[in-house]
C-alpha positions as CSV (number, residue, x, y, z in Angstrom):
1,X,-17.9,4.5,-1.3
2,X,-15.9,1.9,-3.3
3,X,-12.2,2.3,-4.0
4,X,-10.4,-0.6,-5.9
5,X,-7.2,-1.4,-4.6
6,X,-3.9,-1.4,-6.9
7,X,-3.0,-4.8,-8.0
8,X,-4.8,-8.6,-7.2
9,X,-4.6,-11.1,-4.4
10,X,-3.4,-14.2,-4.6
11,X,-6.0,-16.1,-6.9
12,X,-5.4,-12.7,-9.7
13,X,-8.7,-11.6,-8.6
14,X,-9.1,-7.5,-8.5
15,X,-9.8,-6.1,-4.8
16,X,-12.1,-3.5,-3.9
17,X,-13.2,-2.1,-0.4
18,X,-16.6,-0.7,0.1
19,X,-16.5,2.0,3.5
20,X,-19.7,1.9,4.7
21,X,-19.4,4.4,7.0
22,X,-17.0,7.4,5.3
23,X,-19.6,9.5,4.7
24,X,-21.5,12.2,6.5
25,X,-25.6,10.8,5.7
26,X,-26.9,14.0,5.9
27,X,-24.2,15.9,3.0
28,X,-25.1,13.4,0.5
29,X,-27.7,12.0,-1.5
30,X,-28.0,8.5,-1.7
31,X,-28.7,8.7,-5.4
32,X,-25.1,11.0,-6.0
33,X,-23.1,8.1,-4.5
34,X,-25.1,5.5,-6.3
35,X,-24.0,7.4,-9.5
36,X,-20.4,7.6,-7.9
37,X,-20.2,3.8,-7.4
38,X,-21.6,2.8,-10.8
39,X,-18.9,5.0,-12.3
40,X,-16.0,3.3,-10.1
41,X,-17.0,-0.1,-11.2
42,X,-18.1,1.3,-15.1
43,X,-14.1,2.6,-15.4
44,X,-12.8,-0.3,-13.4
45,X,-14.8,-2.7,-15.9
46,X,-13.6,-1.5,-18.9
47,X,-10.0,-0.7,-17.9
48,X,-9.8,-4.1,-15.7
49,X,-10.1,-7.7,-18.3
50,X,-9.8,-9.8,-15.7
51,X,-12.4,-8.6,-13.5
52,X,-15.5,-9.7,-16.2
53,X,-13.1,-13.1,-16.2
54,X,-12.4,-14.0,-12.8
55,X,-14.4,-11.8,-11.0
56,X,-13.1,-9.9,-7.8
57,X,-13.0,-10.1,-4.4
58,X,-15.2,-7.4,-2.7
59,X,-14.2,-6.4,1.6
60,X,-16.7,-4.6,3.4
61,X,-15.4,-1.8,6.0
62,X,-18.2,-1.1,8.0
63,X,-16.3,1.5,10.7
64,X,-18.0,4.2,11.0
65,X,-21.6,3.1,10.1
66,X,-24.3,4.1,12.1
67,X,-28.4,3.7,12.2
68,X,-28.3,7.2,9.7
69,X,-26.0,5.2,7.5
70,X,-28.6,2.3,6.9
71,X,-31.7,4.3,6.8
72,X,-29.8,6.4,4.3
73,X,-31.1,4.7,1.0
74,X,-34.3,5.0,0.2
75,X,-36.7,1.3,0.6
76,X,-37.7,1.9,-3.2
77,X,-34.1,1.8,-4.1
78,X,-33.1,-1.2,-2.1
79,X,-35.7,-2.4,-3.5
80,X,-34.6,-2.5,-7.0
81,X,-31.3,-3.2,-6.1
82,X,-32.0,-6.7,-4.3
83,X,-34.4,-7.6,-7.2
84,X,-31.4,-6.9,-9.8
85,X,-28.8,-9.0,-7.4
86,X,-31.1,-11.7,-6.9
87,X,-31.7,-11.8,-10.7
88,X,-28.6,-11.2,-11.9
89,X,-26.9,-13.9,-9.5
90,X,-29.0,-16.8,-10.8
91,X,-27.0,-16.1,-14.6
């Protein structure tokens, strides 16, 4: 799950922490916390001007995650995901 944090570091970039590992694998579909993260960065987007300006700072918090965690998501989906990161990082 993604949870921006209040205010910016140093360079006035936003902050957000992605916990890998909060979640129980088997009480959640991977496509409800897909939606879930979309809608975190959609609101923090639109409420946040300096994000689409100079971009944020992303920390990954991987305590917790296991094997279950990782085989979690679906191939198709990572998949599509890794084609629209590659794509979208070249713009």
């Amino acid at each position: 799950m993604q949870l921006p944090l209040p205010g910016y570091d140093v360079h006035g970039r936003k902050v957000v922490i992605i916990r890998s590992g909060c979640f129980n694998p088997r009480d959640h579909r991977p496509e409800d916390l897909e939606k879930a993260n979309f809608m975190v960065m959609e609101c923090l987007g639109k409420q946040e001007e300096r994000v689409s300006i100079g971009g944020l700072v992303i920390v990954i918090d991987m305590e917790g995650a296991t094997m279950a965690h990782i085989m979690h998501k679906p191939l198709p989906m990572l998949k599509k995901q890794m084609k629209y990161i590659q794509v979208n990082s070249l713009n």
